[in-house]
Residue, then its C-alpha position, 0 to 999 in steps of 0.5 A: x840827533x834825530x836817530x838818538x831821539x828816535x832809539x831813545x822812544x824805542x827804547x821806552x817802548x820795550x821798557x813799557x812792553x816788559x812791564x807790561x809782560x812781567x809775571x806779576x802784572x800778566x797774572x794780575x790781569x788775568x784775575x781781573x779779566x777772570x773775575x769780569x767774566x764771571x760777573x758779566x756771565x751771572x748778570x747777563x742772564x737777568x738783563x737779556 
């Protein structure tokens, strides 16, 4: 019983990973990751 549960939340976890590893969602991250670095690198100059 307590095995089962246990492969049970492995499970979820490789779900979650594979979700979290698809093409689309990677390549959406990479823009938002993309786009805060260009704001952070022109607004940076003026604060510091």
């Amino acid at each position: 019983m307590i095995f089962k549960m246990e492969k049970e939340k492995k499970r979820d976890i490789k779900r979650s990973i594979k979700r979290i590893f698809r093409k689309e969602n990677l390549l959406k991250s990479v823009v938002v990751f993309a786009t805060l670095a260009l704001i952070l690198a022109s607004i940076l100059p003026y604060i510091l």
